[in-house]
PQR file of N, CA, C, O and H, with PARSE charges and radii, in Angstrom:
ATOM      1  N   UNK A   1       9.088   1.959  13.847 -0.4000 1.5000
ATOM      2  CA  UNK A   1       9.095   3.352  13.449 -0.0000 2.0000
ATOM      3  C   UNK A   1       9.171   3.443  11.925  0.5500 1.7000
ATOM      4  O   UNK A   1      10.019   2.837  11.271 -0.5500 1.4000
ATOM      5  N   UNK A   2       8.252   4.224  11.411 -0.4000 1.5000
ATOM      6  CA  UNK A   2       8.131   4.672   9.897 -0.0000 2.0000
ATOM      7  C   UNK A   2       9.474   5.671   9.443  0.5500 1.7000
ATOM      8  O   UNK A   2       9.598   6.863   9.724 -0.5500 1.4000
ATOM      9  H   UNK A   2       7.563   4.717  11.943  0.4000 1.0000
ATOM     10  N   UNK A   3      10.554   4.710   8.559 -0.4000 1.5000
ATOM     11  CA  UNK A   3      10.996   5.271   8.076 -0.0000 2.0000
ATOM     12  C   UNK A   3      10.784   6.454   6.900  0.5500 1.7000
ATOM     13  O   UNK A   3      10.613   5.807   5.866 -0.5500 1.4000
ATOM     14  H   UNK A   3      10.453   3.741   8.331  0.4000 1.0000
ATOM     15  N   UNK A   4      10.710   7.988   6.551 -0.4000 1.5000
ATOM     16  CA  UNK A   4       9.785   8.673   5.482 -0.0000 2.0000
ATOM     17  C   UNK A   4      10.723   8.339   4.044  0.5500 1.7000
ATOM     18  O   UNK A   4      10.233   8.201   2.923 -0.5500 1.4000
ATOM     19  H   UNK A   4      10.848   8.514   7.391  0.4000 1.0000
ATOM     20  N   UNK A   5      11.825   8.272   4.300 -0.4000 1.5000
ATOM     21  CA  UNK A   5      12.938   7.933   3.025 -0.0000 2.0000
ATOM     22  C   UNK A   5      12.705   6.367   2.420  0.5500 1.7000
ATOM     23  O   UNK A   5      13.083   5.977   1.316 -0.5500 1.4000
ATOM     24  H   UNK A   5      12.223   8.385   5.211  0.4000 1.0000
ATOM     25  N   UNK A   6      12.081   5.684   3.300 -0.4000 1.5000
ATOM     26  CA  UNK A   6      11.635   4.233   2.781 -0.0000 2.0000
ATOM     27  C   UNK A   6      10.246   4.103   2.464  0.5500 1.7000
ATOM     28  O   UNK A   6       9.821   2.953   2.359 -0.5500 1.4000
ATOM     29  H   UNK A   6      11.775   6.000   4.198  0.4000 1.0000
ATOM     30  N   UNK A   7       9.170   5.400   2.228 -0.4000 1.5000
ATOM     31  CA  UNK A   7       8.202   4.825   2.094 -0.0000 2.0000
ATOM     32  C   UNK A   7       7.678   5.194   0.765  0.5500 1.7000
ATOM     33  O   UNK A   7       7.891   6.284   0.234 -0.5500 1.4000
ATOM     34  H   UNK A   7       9.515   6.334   2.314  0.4000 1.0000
ATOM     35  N   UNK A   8       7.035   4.310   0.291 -0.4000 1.5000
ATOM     36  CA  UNK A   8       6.399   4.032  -1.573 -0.0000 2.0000
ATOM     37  C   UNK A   8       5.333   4.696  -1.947  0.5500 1.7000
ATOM     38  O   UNK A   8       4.261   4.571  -1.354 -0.5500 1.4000
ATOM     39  H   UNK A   8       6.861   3.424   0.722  0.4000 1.0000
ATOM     40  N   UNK A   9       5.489   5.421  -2.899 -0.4000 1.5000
ATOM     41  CA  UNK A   9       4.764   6.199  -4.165 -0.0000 2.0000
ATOM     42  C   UNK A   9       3.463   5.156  -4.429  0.5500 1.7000
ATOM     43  O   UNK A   9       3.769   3.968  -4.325 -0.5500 1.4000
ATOM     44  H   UNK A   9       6.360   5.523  -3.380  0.4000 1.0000
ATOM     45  N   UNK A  10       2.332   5.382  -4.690 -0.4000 1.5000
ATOM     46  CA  UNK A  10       1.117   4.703  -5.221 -0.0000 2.0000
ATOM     47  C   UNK A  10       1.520   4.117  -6.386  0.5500 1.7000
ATOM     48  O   UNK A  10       1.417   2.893  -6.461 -0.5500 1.4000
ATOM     49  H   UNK A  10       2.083   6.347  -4.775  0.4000 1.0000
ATOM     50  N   UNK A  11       2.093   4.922  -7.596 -0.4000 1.5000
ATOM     51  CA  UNK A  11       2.662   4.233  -8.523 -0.0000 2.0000
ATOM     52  C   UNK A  11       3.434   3.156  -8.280  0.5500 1.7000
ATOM     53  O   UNK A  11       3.221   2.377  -9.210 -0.5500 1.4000
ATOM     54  H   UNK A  11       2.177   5.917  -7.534  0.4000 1.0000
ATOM     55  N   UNK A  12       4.238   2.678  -7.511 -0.4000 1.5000
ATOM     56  CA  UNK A  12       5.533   2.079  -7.027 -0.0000 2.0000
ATOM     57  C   UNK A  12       4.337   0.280  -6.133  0.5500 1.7000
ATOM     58  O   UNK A  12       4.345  -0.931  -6.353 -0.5500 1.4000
ATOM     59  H   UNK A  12       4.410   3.310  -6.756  0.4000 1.0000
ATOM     60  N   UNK A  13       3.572   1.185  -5.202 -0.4000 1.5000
ATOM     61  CA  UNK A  13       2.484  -0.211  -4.879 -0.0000 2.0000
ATOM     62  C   UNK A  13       1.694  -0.997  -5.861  0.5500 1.7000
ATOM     63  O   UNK A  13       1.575  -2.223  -5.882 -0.5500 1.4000
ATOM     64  H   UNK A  13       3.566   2.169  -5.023  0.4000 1.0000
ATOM     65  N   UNK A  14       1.051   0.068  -6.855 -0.4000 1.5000
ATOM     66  CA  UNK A  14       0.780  -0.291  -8.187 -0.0000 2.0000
ATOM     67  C   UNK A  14       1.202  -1.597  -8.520  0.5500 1.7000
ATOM     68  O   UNK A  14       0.731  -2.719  -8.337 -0.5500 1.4000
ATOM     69  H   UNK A  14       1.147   1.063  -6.837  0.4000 1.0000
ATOM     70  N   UNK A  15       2.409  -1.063  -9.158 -0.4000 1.5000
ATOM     71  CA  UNK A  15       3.540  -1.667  -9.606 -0.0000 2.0000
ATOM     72  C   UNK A  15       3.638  -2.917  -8.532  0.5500 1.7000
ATOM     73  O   UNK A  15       3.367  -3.906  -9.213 -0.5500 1.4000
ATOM     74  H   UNK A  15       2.792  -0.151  -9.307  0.4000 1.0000
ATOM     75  N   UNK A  16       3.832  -3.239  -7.514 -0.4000 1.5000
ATOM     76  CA  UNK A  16       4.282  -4.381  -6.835 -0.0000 2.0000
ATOM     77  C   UNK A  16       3.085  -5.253  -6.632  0.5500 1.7000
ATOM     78  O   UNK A  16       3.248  -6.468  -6.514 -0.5500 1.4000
ATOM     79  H   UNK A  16       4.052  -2.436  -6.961  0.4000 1.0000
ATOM     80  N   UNK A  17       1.647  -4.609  -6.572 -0.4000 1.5000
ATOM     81  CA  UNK A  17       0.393  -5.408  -6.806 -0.0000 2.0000
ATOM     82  C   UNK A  17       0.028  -6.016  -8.036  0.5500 1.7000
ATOM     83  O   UNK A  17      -0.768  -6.902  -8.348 -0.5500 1.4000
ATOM     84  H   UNK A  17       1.515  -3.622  -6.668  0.4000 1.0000
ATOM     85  N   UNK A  18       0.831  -5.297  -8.645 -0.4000 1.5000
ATOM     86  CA  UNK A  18      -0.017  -5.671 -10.395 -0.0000 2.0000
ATOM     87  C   UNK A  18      -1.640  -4.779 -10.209  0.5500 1.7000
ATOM     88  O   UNK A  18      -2.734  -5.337 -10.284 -0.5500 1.4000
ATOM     89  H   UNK A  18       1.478  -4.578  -8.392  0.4000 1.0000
ATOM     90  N   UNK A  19      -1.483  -3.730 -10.030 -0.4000 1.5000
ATOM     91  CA  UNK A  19      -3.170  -3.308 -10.279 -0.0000 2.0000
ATOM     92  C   UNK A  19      -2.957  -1.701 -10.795  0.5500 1.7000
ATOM     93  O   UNK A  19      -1.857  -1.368 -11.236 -0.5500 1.4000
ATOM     94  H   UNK A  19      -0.594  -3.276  -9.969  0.4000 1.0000
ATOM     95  N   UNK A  20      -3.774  -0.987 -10.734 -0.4000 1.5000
ATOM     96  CA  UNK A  20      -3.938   0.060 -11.099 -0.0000 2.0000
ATOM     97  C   UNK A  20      -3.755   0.788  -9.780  0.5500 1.7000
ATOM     98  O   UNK A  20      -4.114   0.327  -8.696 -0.5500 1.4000
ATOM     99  H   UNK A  20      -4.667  -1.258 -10.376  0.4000 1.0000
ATOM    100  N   UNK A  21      -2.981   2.334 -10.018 -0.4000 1.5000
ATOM    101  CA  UNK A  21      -3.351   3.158  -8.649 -0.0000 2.0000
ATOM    102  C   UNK A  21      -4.459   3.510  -8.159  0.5500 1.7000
ATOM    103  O   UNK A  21      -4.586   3.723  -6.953 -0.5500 1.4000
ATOM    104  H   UNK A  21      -2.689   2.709 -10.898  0.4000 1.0000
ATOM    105  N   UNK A  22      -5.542   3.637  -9.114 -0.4000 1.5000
ATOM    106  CA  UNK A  22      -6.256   3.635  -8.351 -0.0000 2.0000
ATOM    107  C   UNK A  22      -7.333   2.447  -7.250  0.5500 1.7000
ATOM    108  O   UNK A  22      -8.171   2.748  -6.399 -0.5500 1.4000
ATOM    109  H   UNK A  22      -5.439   3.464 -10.094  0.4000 1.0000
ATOM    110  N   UNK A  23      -6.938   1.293  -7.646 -0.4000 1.5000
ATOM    111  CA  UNK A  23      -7.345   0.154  -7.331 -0.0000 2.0000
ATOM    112  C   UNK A  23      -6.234   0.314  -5.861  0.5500 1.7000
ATOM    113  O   UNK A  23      -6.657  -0.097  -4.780 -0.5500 1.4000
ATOM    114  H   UNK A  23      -6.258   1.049  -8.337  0.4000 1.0000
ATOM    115  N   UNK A  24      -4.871   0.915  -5.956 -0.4000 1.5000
ATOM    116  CA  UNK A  24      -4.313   0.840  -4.503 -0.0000 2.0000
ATOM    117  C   UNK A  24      -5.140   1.831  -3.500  0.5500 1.7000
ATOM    118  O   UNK A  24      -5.237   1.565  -2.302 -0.5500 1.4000
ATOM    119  H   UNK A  24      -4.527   1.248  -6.834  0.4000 1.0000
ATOM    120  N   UNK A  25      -5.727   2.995  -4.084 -0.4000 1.5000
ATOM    121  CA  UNK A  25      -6.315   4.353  -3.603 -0.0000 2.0000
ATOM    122  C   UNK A  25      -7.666   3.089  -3.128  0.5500 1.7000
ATOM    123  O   UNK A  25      -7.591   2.679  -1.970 -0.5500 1.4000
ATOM    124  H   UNK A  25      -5.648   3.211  -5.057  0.4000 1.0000
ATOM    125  N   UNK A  26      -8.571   2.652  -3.819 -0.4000 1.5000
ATOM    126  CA  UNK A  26      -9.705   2.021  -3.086 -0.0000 2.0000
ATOM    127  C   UNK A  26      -9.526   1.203  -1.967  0.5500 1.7000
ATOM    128  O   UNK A  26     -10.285   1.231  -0.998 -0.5500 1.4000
ATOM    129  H   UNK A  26      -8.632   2.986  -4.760  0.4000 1.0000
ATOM    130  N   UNK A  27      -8.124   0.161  -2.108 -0.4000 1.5000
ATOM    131  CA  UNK A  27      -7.908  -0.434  -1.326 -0.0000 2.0000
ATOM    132  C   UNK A  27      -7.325   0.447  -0.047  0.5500 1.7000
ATOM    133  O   UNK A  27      -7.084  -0.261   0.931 -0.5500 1.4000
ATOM    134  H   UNK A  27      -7.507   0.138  -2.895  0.4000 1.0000
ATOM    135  N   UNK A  28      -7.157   1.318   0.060 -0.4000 1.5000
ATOM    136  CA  UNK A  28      -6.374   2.083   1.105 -0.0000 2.0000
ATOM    137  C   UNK A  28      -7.815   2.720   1.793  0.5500 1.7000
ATOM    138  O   UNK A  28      -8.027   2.693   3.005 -0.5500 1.4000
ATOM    139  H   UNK A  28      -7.352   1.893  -0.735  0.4000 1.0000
ATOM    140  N   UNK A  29      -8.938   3.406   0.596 -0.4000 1.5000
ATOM    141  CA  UNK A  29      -9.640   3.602   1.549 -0.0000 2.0000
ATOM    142  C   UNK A  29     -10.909   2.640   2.092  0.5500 1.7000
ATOM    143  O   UNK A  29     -11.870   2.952   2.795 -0.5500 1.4000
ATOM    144  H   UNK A  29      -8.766   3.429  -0.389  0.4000 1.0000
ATOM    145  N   UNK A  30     -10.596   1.552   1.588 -0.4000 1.5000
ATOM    146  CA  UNK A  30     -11.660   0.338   2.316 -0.0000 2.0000
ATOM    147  C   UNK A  30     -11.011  -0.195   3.524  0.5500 1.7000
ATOM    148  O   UNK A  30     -11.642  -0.826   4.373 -0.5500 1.4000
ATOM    149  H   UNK A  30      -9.815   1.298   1.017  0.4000 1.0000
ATOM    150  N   UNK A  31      -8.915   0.222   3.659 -0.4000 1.5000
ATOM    151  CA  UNK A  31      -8.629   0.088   5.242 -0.0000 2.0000
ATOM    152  C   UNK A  31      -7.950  -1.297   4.967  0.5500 1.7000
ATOM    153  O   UNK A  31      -7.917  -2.038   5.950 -0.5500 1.4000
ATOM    154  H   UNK A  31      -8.402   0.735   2.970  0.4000 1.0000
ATOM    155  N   UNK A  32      -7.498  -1.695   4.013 -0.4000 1.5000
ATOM    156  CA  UNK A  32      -7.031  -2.969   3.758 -0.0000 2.0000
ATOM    157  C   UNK A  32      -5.810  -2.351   3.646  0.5500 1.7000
ATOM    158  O   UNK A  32      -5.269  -3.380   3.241 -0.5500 1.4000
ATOM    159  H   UNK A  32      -7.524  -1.093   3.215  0.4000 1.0000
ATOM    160  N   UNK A  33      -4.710  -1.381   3.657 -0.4000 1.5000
ATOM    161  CA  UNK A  33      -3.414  -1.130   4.528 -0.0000 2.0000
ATOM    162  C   UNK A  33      -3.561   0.617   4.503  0.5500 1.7000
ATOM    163  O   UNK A  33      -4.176   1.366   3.744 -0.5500 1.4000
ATOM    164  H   UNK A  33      -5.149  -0.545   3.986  0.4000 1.0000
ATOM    165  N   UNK A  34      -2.822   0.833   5.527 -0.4000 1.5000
ATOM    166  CA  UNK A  34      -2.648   2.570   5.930 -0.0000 2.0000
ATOM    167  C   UNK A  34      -1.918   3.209   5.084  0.5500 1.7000
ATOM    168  O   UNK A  34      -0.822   2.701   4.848 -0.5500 1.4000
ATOM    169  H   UNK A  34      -2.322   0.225   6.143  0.4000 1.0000
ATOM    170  N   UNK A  35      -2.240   4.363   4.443 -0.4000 1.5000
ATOM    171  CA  UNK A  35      -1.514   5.474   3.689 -0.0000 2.0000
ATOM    172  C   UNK A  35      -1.316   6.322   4.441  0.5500 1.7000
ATOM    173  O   UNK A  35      -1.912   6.166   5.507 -0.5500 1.4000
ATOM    174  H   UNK A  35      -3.131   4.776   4.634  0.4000 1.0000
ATOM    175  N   UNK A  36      -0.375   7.693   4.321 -0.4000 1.5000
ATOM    176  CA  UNK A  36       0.177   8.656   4.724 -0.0000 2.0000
ATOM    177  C   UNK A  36       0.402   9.632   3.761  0.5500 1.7000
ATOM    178  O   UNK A  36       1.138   9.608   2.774 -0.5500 1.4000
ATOM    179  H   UNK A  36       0.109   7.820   3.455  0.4000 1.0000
ATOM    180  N   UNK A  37      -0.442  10.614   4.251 -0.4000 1.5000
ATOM    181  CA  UNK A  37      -0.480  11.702   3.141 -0.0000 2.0000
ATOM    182  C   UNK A  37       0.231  12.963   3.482  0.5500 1.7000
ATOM    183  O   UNK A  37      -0.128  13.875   4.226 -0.5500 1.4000
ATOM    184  H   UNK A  37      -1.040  10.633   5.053  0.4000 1.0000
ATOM    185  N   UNK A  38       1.548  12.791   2.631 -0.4000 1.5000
ATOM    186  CA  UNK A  38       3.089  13.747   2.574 -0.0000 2.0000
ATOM    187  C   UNK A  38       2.976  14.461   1.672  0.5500 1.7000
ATOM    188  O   UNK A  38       3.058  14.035   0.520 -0.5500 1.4000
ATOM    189  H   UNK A  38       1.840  12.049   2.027  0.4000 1.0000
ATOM    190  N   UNK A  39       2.727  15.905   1.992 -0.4000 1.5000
ATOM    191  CA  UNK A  39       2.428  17.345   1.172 -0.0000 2.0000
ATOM    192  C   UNK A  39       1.294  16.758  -0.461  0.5500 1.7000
ATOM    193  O   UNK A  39       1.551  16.616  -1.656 -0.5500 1.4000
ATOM    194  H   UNK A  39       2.660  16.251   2.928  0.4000 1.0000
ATOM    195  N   UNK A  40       0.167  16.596   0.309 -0.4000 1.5000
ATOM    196  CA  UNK A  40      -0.982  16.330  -0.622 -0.0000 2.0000
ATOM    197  C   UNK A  40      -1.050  14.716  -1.589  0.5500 1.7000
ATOM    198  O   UNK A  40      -1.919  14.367  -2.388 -0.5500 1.4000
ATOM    199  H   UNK A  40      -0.042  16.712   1.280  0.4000 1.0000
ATOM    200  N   UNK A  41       0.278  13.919  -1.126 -0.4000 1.5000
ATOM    201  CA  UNK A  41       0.380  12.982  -1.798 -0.0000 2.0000
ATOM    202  C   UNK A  41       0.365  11.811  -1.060  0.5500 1.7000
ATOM    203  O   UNK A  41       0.798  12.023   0.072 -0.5500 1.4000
ATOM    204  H   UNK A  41       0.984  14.201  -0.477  0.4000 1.0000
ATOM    205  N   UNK A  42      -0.028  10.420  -1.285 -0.4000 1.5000
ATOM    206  CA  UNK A  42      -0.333   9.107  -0.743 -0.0000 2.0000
ATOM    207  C   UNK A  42       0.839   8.632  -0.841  0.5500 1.7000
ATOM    208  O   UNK A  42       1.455   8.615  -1.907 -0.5500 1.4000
ATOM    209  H   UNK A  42      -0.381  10.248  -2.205  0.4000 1.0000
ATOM    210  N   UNK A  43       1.508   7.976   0.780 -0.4000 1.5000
ATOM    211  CA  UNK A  43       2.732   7.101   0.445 -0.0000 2.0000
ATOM    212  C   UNK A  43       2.317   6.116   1.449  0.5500 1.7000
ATOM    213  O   UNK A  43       1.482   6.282   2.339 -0.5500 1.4000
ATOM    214  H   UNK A  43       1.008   7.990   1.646  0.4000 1.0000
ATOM    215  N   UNK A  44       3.042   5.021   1.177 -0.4000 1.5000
ATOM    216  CA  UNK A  44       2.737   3.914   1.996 -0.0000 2.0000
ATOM    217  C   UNK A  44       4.157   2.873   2.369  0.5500 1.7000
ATOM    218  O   UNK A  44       4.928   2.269   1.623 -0.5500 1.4000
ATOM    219  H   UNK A  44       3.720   4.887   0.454  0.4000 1.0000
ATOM    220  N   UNK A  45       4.098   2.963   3.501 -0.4000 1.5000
ATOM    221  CA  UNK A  45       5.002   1.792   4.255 -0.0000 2.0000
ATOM    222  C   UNK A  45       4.814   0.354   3.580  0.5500 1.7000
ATOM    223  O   UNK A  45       3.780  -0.294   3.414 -0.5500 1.4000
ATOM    224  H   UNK A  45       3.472   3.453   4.107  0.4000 1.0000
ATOM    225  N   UNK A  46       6.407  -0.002   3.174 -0.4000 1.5000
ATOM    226  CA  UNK A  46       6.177  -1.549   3.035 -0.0000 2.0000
ATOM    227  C   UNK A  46       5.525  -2.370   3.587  0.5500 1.7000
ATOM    228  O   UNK A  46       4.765  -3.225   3.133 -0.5500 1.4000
ATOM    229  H   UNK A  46       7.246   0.524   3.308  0.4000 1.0000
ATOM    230  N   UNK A  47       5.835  -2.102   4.668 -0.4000 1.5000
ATOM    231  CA  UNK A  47       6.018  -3.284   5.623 -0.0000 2.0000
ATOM    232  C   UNK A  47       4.674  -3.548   5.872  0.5500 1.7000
ATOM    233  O   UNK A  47       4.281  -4.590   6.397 -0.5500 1.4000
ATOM    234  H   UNK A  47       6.452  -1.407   5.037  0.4000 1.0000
ATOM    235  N   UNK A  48       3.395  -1.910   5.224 -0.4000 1.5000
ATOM    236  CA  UNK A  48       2.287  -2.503   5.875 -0.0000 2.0000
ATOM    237  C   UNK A  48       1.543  -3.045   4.304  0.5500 1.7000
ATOM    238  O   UNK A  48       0.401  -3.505   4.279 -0.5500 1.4000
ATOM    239  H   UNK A  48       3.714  -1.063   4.798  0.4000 1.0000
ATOM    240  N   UNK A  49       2.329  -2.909   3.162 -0.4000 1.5000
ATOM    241  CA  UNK A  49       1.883  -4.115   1.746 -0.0000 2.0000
ATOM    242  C   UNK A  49       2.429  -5.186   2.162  0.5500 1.7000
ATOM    243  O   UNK A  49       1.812  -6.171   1.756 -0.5500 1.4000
ATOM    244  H   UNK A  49       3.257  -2.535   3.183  0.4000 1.0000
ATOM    245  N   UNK A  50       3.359  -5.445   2.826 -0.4000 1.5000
ATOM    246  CA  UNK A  50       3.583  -7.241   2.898 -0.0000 2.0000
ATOM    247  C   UNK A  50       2.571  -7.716   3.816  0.5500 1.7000
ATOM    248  O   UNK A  50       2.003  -8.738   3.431 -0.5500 1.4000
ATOM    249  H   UNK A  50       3.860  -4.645   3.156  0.4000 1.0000
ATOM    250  N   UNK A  51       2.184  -7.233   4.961 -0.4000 1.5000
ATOM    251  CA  UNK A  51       1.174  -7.290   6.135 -0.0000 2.0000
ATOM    252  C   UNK A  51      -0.135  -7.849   4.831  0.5500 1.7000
ATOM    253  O   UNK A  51      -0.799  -8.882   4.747 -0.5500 1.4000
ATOM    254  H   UNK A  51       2.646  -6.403   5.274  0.4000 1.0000
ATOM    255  N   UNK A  52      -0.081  -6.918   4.186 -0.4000 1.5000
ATOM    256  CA  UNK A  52      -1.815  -7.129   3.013 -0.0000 2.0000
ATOM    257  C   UNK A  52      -1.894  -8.387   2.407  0.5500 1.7000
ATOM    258  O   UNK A  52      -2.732  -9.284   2.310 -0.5500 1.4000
ATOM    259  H   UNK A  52       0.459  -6.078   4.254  0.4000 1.0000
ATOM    260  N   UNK A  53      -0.241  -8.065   1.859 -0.4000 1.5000
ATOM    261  CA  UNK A  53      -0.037  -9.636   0.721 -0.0000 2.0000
ATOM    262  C   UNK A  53      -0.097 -10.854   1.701  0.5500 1.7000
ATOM    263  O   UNK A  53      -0.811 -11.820   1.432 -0.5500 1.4000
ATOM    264  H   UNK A  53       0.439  -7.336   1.938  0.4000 1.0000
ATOM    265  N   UNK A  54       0.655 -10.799   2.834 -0.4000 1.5000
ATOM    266  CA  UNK A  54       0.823 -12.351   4.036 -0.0000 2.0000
ATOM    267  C   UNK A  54      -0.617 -12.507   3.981  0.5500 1.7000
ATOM    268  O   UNK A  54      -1.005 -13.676   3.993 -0.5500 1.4000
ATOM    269  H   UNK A  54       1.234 -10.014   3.052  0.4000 1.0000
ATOM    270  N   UNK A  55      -1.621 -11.472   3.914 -0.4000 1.5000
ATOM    271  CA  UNK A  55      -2.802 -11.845   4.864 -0.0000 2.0000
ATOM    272  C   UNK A  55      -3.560 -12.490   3.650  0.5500 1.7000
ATOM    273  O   UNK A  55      -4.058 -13.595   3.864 -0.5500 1.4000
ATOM    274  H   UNK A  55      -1.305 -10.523   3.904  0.4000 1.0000
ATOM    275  N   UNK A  56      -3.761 -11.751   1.973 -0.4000 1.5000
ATOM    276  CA  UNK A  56      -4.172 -12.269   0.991 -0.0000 2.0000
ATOM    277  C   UNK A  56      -3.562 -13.967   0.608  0.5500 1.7000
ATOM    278  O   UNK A  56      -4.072 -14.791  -0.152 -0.5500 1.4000
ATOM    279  H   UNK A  56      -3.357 -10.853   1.799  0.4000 1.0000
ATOM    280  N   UNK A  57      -2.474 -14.071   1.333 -0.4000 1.5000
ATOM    281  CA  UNK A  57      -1.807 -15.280   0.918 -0.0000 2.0000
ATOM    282  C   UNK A  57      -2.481 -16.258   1.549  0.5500 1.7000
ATOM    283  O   UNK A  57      -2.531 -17.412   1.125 -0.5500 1.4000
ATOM    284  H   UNK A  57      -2.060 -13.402   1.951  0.4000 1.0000
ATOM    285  N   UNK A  58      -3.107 -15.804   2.733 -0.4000 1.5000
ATOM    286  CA  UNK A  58      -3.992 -16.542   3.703 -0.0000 2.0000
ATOM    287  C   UNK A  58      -5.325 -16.689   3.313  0.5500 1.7000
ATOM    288  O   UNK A  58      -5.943 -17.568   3.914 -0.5500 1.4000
ATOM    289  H   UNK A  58      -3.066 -14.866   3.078  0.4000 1.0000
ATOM    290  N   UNK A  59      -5.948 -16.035   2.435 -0.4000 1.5000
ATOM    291  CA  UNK A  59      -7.099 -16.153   2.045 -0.0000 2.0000
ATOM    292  C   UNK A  59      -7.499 -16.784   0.684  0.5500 1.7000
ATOM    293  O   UNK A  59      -8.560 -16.857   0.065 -0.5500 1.4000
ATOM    294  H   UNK A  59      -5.447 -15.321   1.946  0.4000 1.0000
ATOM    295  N   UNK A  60      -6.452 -17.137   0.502 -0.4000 1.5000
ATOM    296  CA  UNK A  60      -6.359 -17.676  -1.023 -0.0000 2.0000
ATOM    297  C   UNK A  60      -6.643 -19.234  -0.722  0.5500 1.7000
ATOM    298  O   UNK A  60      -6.115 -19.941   0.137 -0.5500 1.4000
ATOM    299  H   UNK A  60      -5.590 -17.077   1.005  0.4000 1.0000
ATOM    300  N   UNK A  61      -7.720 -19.600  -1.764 -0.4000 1.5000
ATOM    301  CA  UNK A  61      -8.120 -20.920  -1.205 -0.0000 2.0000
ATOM    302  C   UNK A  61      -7.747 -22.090  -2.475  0.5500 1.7000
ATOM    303  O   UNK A  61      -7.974 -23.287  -2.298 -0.5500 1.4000
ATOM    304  H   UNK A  61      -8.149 -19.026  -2.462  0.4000 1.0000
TER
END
């Protein structure tokens, strides 16, 4: 269950990717992890950036 008090600001994923927000905004809409859009704004569950990073960790050659 999605906690709403635990879930992260685009700025805040940014920040934990090292990229730009909007580089999190492309990646969200190419489906590489789910956003949730709370009164006009993008937030995103941890749990589904570690899901991204485990899987990038896997693809890293």
């Amino acid at each position: 269950m999605i906690q709403l008090d635990k879930l992260l600001k685009g700025t805040e994923v940014a920040e934990w990717l090292d990229c730009s927000v909007q580089h999190v905004n492309r990646l969200r809409r190419r489906g590489a992890f789910p956003g949730i859009a709370v009164g006009g704004m993008w937030r995103y569950d941890p749990a589904d950036i570690r899901k991204y990073l485990n899987a990038q960790r896997g693809n890293a050659a």
